[in-house]
N, CA, C and O of each residue as an XYZ file, in Angstrom:
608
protein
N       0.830     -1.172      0.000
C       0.000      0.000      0.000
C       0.875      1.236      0.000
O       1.848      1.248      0.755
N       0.645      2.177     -0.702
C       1.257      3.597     -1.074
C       0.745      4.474     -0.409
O      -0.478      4.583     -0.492
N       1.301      5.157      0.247
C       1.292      6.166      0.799
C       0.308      7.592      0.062
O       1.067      8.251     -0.649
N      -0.638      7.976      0.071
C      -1.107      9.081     -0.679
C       0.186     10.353     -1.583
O       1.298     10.792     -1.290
N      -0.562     10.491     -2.488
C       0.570     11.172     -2.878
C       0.263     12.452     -2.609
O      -0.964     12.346     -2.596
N       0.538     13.883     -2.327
C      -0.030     15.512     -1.889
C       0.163     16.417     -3.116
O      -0.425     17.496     -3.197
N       1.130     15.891     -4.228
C       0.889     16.715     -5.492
C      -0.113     15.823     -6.315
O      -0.267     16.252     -7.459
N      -0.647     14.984     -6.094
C      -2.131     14.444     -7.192
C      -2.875     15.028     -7.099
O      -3.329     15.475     -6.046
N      -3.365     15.279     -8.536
C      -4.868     15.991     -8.506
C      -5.914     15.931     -7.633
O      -6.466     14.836     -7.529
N      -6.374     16.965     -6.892
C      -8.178     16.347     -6.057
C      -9.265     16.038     -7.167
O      -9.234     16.084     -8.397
N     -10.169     15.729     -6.305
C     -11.910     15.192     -7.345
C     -11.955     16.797     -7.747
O     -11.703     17.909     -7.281
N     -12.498     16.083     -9.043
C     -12.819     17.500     -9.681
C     -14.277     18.289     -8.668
O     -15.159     17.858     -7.925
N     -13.845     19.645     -9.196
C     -14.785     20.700     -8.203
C     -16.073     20.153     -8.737
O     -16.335     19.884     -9.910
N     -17.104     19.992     -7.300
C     -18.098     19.959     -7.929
C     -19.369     21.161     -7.699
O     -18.923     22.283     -7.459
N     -20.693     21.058     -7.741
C     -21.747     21.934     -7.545
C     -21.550     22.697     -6.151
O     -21.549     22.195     -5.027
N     -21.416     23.783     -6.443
C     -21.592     25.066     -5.111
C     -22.391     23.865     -4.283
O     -22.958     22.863     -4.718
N     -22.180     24.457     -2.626
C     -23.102     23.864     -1.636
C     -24.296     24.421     -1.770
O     -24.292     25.588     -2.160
N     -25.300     23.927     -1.561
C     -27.001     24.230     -1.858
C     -27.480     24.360     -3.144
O     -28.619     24.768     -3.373
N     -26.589     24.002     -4.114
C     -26.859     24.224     -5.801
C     -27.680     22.900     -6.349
O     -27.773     21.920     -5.610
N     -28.277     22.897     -7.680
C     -28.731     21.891     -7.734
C     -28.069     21.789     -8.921
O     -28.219     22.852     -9.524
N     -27.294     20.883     -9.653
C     -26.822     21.106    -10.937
C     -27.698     20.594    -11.543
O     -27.688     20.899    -12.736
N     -28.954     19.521    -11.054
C     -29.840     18.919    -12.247
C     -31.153     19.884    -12.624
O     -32.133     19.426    -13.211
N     -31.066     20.982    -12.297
C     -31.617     21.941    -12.039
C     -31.523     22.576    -13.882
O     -30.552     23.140    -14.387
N     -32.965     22.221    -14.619
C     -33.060     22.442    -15.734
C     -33.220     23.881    -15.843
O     -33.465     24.531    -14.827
N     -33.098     24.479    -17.049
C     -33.475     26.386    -17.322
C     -34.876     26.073    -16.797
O     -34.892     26.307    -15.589
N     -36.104     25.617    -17.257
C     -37.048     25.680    -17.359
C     -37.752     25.360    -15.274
O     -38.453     26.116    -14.600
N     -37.328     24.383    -15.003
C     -37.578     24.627    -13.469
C     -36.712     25.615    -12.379
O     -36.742     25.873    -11.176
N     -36.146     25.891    -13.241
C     -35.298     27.760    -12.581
C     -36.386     28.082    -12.511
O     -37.021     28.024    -11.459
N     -37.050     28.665    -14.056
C     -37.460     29.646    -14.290
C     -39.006     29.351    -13.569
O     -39.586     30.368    -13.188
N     -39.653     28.146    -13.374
C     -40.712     28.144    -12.781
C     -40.628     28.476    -10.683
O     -41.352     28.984     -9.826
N     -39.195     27.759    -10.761
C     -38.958     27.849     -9.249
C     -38.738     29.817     -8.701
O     -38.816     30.256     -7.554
N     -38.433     30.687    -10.126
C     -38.444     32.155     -9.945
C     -39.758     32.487     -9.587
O     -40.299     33.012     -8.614
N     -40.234     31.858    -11.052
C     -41.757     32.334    -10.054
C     -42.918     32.255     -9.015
O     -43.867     32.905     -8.575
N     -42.385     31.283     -8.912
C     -43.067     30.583     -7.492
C     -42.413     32.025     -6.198
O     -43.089     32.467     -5.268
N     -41.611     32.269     -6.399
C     -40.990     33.484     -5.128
C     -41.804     35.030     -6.417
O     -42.601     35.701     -5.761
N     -41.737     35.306     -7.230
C     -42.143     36.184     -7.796
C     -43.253     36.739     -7.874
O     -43.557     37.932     -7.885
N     -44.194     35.298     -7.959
C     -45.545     36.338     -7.941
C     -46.037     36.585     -6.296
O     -46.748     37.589     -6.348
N     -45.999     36.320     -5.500
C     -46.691     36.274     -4.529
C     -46.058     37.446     -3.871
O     -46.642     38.096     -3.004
N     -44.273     37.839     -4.497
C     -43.679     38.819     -4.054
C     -44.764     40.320     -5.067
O     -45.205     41.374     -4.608
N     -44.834     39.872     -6.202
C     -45.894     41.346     -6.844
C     -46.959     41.633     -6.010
O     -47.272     42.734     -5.557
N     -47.610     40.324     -5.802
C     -48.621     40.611     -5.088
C     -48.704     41.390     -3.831
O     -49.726     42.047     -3.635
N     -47.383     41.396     -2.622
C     -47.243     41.667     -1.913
C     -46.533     43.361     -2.053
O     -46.435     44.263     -1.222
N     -46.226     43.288     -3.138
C     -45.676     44.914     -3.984
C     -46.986     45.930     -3.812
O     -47.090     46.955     -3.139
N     -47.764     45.383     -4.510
C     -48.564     45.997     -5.046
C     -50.017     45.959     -3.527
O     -51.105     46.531     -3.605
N     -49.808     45.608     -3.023
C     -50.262     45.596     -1.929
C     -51.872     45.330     -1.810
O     -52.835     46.096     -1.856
N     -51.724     43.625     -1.600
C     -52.779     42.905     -1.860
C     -54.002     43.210     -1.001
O     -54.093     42.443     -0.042
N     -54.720     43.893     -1.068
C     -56.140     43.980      0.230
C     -56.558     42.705      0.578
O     -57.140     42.665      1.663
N     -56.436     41.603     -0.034
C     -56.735     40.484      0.944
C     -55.277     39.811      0.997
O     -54.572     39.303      0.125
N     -55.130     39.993      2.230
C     -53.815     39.011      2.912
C     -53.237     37.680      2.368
O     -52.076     37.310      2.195
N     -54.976     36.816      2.062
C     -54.645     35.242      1.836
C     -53.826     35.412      0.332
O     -52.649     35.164      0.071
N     -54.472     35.720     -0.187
C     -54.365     35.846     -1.887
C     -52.492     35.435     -2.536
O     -52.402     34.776     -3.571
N     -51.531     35.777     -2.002
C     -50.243     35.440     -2.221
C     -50.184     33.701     -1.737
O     -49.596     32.770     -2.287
N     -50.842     33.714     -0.785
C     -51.076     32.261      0.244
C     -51.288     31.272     -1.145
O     -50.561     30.574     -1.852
N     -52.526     31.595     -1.100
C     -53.122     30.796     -2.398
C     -52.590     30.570     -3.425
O     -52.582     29.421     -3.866
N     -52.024     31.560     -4.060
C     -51.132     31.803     -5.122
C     -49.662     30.922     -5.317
O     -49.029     30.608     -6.324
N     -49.412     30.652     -3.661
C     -48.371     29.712     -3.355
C     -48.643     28.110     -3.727
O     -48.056     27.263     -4.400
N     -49.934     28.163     -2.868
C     -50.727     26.755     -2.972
C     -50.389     26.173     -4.514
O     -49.689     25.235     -4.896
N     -51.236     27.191     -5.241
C     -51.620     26.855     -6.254
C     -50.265     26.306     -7.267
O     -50.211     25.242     -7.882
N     -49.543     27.061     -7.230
C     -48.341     26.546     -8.373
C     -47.343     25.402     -7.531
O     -46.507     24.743     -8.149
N     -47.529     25.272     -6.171
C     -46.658     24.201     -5.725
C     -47.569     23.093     -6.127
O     -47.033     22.311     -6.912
N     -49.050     22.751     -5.739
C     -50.309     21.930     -6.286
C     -49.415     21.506     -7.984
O     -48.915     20.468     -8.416
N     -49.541     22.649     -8.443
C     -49.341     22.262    -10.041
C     -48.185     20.867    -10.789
O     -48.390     20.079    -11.712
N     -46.740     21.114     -9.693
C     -45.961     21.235    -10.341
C     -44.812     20.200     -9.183
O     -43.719     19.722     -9.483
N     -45.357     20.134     -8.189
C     -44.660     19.276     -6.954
C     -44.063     18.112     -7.372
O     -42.946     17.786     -6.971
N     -44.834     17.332     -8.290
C     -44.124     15.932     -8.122
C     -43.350     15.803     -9.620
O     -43.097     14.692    -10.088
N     -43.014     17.009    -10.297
C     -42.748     16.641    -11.577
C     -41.028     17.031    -11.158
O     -40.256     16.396    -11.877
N     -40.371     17.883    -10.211
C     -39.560     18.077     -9.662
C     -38.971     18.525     -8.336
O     -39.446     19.501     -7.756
N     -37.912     17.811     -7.824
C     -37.541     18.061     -6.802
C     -36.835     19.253     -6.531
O     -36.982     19.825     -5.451
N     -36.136     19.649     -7.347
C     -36.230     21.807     -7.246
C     -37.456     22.429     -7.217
O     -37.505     23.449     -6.529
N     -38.245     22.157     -7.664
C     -39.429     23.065     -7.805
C     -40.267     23.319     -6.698
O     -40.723     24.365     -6.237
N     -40.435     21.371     -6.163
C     -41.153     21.433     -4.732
C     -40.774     21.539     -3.949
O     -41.527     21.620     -2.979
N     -39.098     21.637     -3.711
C     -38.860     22.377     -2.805
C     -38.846     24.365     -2.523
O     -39.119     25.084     -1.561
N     -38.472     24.562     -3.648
C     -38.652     25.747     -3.556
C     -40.339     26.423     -3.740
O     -40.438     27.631     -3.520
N     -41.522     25.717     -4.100
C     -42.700     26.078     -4.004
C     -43.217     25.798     -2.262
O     -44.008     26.397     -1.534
N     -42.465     24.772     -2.092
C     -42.630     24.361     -0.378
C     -42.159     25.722      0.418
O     -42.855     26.321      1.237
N     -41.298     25.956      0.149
C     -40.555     26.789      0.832
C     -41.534     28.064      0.851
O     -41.967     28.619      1.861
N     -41.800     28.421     -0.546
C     -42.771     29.727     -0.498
C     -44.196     29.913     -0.016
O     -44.838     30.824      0.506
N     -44.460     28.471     -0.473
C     -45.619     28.562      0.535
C     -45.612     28.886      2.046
O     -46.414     29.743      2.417
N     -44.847     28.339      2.917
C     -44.318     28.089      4.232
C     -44.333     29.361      4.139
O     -45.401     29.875      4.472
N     -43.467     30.097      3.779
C     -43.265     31.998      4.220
C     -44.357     32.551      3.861
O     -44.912     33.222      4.731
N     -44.803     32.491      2.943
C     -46.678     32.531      2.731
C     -47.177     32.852      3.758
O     -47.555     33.976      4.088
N     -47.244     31.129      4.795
C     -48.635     31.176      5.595
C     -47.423     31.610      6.914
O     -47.974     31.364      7.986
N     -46.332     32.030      7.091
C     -45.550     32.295      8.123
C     -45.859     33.971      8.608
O     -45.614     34.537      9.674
N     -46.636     34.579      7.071
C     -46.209     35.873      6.773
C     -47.618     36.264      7.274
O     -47.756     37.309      7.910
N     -48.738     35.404      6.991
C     -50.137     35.415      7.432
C     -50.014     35.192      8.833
O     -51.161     35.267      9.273
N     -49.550     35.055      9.377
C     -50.001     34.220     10.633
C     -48.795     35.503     11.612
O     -49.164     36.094     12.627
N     -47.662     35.634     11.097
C     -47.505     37.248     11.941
C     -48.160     38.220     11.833
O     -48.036     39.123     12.660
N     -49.178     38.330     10.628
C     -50.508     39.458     10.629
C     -51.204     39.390     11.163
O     -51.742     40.347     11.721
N     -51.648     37.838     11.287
C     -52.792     37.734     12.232
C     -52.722     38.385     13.251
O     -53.196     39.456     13.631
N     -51.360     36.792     14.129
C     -50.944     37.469     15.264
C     -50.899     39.011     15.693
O     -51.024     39.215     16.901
N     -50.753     40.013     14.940
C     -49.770     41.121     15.307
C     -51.904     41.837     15.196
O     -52.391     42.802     15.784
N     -52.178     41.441     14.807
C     -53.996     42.225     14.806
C     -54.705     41.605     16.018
O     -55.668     42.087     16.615
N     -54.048     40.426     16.287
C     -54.682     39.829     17.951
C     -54.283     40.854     19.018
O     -54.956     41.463     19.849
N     -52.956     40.851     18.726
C     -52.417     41.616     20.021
C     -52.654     43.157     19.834
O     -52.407     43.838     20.830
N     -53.145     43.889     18.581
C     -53.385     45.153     18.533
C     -55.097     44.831     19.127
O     -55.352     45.380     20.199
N     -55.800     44.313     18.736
C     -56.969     44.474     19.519
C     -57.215     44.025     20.491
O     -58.279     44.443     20.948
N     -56.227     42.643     21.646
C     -56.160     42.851     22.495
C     -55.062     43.808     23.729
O     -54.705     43.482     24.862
N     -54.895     44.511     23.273
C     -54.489     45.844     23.913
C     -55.074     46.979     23.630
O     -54.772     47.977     24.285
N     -55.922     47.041     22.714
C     -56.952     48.320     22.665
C     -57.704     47.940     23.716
O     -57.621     48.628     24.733
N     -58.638     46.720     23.704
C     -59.443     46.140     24.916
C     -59.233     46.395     26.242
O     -59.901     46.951     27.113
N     -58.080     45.828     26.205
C     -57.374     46.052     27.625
C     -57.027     47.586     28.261
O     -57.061     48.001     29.419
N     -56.804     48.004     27.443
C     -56.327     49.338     27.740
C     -57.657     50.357     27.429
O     -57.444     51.563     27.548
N     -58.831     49.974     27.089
C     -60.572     50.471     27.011
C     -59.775     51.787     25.950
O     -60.035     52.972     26.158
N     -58.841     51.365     24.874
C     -59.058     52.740     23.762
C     -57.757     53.637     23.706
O     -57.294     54.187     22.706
N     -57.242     53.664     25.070
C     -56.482     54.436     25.561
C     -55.480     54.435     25.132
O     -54.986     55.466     24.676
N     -54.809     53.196     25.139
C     -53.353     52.700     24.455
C     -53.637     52.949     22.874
O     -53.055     52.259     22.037
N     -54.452     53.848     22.546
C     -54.492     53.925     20.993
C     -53.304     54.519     20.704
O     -52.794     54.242     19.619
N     -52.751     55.278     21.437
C     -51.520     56.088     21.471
C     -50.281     55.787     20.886
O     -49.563     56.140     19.951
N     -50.339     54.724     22.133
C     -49.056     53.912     21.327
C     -49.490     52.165     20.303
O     -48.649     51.266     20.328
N     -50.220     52.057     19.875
C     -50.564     50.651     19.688
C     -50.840     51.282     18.557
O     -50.637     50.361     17.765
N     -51.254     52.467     17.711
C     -51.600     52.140     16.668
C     -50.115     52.982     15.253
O     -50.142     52.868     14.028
N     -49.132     53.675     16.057
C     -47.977     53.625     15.473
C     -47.526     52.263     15.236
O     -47.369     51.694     14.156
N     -47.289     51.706     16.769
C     -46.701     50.650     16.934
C     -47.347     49.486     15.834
O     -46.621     48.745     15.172
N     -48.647     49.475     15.778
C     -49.136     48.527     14.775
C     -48.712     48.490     12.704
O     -48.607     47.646     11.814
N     -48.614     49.862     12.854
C     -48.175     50.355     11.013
C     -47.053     49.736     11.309
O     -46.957     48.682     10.681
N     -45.610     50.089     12.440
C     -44.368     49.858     12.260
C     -44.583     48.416     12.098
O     -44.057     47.922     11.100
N     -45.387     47.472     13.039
C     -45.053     45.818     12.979
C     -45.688     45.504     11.277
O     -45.057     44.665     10.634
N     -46.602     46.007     10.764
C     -47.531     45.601      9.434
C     -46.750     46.186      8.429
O     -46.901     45.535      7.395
N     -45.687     47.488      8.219
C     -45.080     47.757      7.477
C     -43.567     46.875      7.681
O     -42.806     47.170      6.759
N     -43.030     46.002      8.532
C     -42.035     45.371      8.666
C     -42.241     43.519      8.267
O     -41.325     42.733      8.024
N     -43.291     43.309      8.297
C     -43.876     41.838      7.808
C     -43.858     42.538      6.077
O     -43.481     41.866      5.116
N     -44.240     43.684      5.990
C     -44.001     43.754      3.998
C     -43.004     43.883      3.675
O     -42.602     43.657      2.533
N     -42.368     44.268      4.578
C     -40.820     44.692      3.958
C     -39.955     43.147      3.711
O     -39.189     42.744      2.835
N     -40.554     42.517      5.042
C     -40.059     40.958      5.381
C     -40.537     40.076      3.926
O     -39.617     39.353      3.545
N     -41.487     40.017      3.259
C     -42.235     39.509      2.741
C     -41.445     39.649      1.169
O     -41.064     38.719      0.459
N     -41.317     41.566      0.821
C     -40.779     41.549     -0.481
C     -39.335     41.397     -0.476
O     -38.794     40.814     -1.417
N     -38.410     42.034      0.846
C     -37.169     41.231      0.511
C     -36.767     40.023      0.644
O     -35.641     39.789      0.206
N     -37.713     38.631      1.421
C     -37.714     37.845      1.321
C     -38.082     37.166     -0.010
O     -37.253     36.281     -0.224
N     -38.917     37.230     -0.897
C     -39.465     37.029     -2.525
C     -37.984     37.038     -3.518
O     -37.477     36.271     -4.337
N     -37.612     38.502     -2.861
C     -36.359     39.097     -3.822
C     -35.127     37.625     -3.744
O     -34.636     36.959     -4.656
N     -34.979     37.557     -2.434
C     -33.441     36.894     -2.522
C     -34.015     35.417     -2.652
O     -33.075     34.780     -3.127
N     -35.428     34.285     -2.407
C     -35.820     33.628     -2.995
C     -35.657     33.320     -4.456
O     -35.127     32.365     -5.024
N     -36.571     34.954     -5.136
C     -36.190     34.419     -6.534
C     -34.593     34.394     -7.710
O     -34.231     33.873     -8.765
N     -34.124     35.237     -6.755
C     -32.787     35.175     -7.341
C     -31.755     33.796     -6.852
O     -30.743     33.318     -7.363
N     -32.447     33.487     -5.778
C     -31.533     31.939     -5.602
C     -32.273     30.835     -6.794
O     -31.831     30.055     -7.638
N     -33.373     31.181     -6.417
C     -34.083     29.874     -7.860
C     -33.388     30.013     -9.272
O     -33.131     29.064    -10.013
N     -33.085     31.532     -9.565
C     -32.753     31.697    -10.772
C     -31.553     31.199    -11.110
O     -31.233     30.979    -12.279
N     -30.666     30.947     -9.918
C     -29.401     30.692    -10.168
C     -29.191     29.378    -10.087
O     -28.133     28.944    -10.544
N     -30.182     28.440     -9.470
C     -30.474     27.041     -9.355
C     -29.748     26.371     -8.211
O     -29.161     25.290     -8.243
N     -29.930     27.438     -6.910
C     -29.582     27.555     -5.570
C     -31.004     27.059     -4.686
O     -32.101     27.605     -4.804
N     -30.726     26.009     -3.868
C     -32.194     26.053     -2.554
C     -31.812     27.219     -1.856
O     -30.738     27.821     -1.870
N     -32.737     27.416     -1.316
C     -32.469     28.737     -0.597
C     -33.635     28.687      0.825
O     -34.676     28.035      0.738
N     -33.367     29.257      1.745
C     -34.248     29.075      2.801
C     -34.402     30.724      3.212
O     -33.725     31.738      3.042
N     -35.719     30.374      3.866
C     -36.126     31.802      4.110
C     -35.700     31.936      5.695
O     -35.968     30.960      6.395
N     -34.988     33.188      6.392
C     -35.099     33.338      7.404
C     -36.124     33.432      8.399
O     -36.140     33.134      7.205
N     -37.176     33.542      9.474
C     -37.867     33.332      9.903
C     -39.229     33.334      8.912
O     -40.054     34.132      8.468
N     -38.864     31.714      8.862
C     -39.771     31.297      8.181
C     -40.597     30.047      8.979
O     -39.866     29.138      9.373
N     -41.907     29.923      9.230
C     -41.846     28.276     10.446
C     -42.503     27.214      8.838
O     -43.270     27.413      7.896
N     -41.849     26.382      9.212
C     -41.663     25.162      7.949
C     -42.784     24.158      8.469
O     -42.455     23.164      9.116
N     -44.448     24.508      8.097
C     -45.422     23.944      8.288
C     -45.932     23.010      7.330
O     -46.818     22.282      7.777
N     -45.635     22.846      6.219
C     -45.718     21.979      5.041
C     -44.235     21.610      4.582
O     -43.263     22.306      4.288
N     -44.483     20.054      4.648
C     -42.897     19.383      4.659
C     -43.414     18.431      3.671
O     -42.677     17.562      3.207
């Protein structure tokens, strides 16, 4: 047995970490939009909340079992979806239970305080979309930061 040699070639380089190299143009480009539209929607500033939700549903529904880039990254968007709903909710529980509590009074501070938390879930929402769809495009998984991963 021989000793390793330290000038031999290593394994050739392979795929960035989190890359998918089997990662066709065409499920890029669907895995972009899966982070894209729900990010317009959230641009353009959807009056009903669910509507990006759905929008998630719907193209992960479509397209899940035909690839494993796709459903993961439609998984993923959905998840920040209903992650993004559910800090609205939350954040409208606790604004109307502290109006309650406080019989009106705390309008003072609870209803700045409420724009700052509802304007920081959009901000969360479209720069989250942004760096989503630019990882899909590049044929990167990508995970969303506080995101809770309710559909696996």
């Amino acid at each position: 047995m021989q000793p390793d040699n330290p000038f031999a070639p290593g394994p050739a380089p392979g795929p960035a970490p989190g890359s998918s190299p089997a990662a066709a143009a065409d499920e890029r480009t669907y895995a972009t939009f899966v982070h894209v539209i729900p990010l317009g929607l959230h641009v353009i500033g959807s009056t009903v909340a669910f509507v990006p939700l759905v929008v998630a549903l719907v193209l992960w529904l479509i397209k899940r079992e035909q690839s494993r880039f796709i459903d993961d990254h439609a998984k993923e968007a959905l998840n920040f979806q209903i992650s993004l709903l559910i800090y609205t909710l939350a954040g409208a529980v606790i604004f109307g239970l502290f109006m309650l509590i406080t019989c009106g009074i705390g309008t003072i501070i609870a209803v700045p305080l409420a724009v700052v938390l509802a304007l920081a879930v959009w901000i969360i929402g479209i720069v989250g979309g942004i760096k989503g769809a630019i990882a899909a495009n590049k044929g990167d998984f990508f995970r969303y930061p506080i995101c809770l991963r309710l559909v696996a």
